[in-house]
C-alpha positions as CSV (number, residue, x, y, z in Angstrom):
1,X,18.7,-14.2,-0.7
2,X,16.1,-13.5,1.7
3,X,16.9,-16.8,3.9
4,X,14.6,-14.9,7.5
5,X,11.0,-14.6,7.6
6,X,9.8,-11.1,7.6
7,X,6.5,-9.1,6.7
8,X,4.4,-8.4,3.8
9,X,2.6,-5.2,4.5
10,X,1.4,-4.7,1.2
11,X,-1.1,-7.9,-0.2
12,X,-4.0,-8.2,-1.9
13,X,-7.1,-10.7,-1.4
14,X,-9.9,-10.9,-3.5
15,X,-12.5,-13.1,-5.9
16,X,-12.5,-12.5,-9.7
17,X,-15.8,-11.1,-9.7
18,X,-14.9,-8.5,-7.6
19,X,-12.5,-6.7,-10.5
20,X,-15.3,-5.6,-12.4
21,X,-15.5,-5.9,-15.9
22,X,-13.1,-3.2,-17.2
23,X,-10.1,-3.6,-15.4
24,X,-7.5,-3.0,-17.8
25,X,-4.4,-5.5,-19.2
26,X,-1.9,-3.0,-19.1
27,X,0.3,-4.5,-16.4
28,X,1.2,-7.4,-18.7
29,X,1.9,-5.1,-21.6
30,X,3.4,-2.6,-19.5
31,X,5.9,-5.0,-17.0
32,X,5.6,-8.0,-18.7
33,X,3.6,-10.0,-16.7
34,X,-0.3,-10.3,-15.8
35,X,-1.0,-7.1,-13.7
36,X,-3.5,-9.6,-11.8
37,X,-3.4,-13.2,-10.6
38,X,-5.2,-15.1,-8.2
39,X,-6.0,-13.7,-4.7
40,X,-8.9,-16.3,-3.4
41,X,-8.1,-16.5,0.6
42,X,-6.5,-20.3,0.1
43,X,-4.6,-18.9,-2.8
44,X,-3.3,-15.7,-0.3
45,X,-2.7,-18.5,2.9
46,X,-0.9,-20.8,0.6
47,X,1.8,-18.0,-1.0
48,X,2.2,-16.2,2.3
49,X,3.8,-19.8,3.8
50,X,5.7,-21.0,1.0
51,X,6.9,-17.5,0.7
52,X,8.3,-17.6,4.0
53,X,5.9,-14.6,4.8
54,X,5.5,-13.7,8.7
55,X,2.8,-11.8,8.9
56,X,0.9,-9.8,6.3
57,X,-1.5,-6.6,5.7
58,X,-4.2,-7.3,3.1
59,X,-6.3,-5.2,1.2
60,X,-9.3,-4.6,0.0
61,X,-10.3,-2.0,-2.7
62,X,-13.4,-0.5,-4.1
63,X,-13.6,2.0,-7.6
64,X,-17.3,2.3,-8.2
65,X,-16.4,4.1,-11.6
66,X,-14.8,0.8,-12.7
67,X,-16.7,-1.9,-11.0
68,X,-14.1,-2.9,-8.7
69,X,-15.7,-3.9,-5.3
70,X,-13.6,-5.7,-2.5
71,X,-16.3,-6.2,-0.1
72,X,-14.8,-5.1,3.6
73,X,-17.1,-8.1,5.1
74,X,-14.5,-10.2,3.1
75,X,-11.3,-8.7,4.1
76,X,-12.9,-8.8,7.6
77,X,-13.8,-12.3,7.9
78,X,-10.2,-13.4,6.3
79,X,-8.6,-11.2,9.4
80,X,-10.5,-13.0,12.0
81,X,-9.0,-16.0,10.6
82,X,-5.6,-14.9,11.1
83,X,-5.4,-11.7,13.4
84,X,-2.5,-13.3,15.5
85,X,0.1,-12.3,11.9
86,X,-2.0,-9.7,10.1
87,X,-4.1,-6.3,10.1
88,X,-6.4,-5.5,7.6
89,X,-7.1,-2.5,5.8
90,X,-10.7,-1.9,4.0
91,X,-11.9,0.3,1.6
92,X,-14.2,2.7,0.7
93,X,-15.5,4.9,-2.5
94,X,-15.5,8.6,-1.6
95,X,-17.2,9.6,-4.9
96,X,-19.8,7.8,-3.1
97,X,-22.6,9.4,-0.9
98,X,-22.7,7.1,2.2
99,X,-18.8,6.4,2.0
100,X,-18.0,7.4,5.4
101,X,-20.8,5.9,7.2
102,X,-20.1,2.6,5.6
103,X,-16.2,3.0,6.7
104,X,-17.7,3.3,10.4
105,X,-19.8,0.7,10.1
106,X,-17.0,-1.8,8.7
107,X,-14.4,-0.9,11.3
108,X,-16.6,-1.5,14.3
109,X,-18.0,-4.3,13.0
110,X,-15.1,-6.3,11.9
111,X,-12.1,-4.7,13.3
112,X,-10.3,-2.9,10.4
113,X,-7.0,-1.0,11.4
114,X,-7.2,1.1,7.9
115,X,-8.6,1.7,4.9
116,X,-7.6,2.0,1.1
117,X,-8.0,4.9,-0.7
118,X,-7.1,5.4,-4.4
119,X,-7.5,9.5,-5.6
120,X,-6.0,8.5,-9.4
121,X,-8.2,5.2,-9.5
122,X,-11.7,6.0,-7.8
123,X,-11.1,9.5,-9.0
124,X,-11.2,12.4,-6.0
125,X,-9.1,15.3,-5.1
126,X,-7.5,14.4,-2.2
127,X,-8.6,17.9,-0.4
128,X,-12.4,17.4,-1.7
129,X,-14.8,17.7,0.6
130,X,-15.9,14.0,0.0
131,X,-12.5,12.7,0.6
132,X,-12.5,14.9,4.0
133,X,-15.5,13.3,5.0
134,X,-13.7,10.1,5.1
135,X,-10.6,11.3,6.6
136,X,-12.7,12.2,9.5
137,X,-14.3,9.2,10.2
138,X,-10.5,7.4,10.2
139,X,-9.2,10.2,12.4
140,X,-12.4,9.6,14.6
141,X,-12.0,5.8,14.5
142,X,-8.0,5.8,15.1
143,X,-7.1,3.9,12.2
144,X,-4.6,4.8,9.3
145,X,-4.8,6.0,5.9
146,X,-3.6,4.1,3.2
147,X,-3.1,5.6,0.0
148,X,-2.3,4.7,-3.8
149,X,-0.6,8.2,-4.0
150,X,1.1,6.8,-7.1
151,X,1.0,6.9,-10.8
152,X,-1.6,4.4,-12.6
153,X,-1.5,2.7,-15.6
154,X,-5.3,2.4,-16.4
155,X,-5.3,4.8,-19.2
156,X,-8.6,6.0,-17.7
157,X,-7.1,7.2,-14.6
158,X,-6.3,10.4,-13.1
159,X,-2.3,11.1,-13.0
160,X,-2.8,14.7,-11.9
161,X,-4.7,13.5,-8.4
162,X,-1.6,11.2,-7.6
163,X,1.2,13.5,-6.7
164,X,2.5,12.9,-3.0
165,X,2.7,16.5,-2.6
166,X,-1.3,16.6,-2.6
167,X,-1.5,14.8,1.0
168,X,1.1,17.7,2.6
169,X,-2.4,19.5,3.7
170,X,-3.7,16.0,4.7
171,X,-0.5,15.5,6.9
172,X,-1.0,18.5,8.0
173,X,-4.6,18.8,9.7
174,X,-4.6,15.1,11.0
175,X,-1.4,15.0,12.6
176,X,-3.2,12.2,15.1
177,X,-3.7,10.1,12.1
178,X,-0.8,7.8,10.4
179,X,-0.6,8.1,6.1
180,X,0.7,5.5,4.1
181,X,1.7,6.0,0.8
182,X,1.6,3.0,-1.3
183,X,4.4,1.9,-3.9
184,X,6.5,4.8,-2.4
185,X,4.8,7.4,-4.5
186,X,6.4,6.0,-7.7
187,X,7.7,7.9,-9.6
188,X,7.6,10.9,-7.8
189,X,9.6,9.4,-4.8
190,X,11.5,12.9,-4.5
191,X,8.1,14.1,-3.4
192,X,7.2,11.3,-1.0
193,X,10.6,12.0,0.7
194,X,10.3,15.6,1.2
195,X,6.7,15.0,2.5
196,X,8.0,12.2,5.0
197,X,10.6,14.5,5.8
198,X,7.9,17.3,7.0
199,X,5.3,15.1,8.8
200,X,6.1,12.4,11.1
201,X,2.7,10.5,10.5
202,X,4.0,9.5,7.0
203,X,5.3,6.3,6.0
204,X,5.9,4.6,2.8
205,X,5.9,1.0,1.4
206,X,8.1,0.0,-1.7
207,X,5.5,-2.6,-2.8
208,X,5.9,-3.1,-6.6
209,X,9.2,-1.1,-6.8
210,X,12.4,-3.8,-6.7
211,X,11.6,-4.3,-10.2
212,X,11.8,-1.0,-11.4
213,X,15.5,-1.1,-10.5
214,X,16.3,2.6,-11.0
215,X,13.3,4.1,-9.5
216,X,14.0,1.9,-6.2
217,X,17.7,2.8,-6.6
218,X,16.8,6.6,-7.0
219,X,14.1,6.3,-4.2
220,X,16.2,4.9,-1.4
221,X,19.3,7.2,-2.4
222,X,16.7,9.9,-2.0
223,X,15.3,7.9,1.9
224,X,18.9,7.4,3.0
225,X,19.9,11.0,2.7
226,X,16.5,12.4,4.1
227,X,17.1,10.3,6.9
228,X,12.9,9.0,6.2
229,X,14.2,5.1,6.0
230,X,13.2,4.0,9.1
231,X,9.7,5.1,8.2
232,X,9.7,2.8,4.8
233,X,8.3,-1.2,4.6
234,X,8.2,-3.7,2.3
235,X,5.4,-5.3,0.5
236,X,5.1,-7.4,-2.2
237,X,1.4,-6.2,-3.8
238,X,0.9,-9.9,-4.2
239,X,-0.7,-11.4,-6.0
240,X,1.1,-9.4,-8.8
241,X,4.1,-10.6,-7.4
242,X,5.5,-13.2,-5.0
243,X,6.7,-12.1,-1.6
244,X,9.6,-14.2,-1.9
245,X,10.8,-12.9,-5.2
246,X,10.1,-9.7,-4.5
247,X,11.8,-9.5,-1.4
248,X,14.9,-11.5,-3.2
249,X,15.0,-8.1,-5.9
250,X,14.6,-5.7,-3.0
251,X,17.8,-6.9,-1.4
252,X,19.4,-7.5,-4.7
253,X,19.6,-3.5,-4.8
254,X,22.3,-3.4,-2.4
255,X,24.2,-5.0,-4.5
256,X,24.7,-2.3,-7.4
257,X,28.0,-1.4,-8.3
258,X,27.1,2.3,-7.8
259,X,29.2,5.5,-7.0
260,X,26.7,5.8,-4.2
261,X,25.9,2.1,-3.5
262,X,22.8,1.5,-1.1
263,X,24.1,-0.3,2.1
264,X,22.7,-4.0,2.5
265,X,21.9,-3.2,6.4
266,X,19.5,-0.4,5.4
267,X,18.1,-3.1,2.9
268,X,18.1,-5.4,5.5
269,X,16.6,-3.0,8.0
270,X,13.3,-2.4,6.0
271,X,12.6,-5.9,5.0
272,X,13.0,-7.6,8.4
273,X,12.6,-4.9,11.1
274,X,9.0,-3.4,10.6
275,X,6.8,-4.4,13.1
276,X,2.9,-3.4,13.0
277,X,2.8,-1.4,16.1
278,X,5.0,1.3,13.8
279,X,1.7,2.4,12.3
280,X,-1.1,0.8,14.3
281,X,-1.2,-0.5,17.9
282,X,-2.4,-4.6,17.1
């Protein structure tokens, strides 16, 4: 049971009319339960304390293909509200034409520490020029890079931009600049391990995972023996799931009856020991 406080670094705030019309239902047929729930800032304040949640990162997200649009004066006015227990990382569209300059814009005017991108949802090559342009501005600004580097279940997304592997070159050529891979780079977690192995500036959250119990099993097996774990966080990706449940499954891995169990301490370690200034200095 996860009896101690400890951080989210992996929720999600947001009004139903920013989802867009075509967001798709294929969480609920996919896990078995609705891929979306509310995310209004009361709704994110009240979870966070029943859920015995610390501190928090939220995020914001915009796909202009789909309609999604998290606005970052939202995320930005929720983290003046509560900047002494969260950071806040924005988003913007690279497949759009000012995408950079409005990344500037919203860090300096409300105080961002990262922002969102999504290569398999918004639909980029992470080495396009367009997505460079952005990676720029972030390196420029001194804020991270947070990345769904993961698969999607939108049947309209783009699988083959989602591979961990692609951000080896981004690692590589801003080594000034922290990457965090979202949901572990599920279910290529082989892939996020080797890369975290290789570049120092990349971390990984397990948001989403305890429920997939063998990808989480497979993907800390893989952590442990890299030697990457104390470069992994938890998060919850509320409000798909509840911190407090999900943080309950995430230590419930260590107990597996496994011929190569996971050790509760390292369980422990990553839930309750992951302060902000391991990414970004608050």
């Amino acid at each position: 049971m996860a009896d101690r406080t400890f951080t989210d670094w992996h929720t999600h705030i947001y009004l139903p009319e920013h989802l867009g019309p075509v967001w798709t239902d294929r969480g609920t047929e996919l896990v078995g339960r609705p891929g979306f729930g509310a995310a209004d800032l009361a709704e994110h304040s009240r979870v966070m304390a029943t859920s015995g949640v610390e501190k928090f990162l939220i995020i914001g997200l915009q796909v202009a293909r789909i309609g999604m649009f998290v606005p970052n004066e939202f995320v930005g006015e929720y983290l003046a509200d509560n900047r002494d227990r969260a950071i806040a990382v924005g988003s913007v569209d690279p497949t759009q034409p000012d995408a950079a300059d409005q990344l500037r814009l919203a860090v300096r005017e409300y105080g961002l520490h990262g922002v969102k991108l999504s290569p398999p949802y918004q639909g980029f090559h992470p080495h396009s020029d367009e997505a460079y342009a952005v990676y720029r501005a972030a390196a420029d600004l001194g804020i991270f890079l947070m990345f769904h580097q993961a698969s999607v279940f939108a049947p309209d997304g783009f699988n083959e931009f989602a591979s961990p592997t692609l951000l080896d070159k981004v690692a590589r050529e801003f080594r000034d600049t922290n990457l965090l891979l979202a949901h572990f780079g599920k279910p290529w977690m082989n892939e996020c391990v080797e890369l975290m192995m290789k570049n120092r500036n990349v971390f990984a959250d397990v948001s989403t995972l305890p429920i997939k119990t063998w990808q989480m099993y497979n993907g800390l097996r893989l952590a442990i023996e890299g030697h990457v774990t104390d470069r992994l966080v938890f998060g919850s990706d509320f409000p798909s799931f509840d911190p407090r449940e999900a943080a309950e499954d995430f230590l419930a891995i260590s107990d597996l009856a496994m011929p190569l169990p996971i050790p509760r301490p390292v369980v422990e370690d990553i839930l309750y020991n992951r302060s902000f200034d391991l990414i970004v200095n608050t």
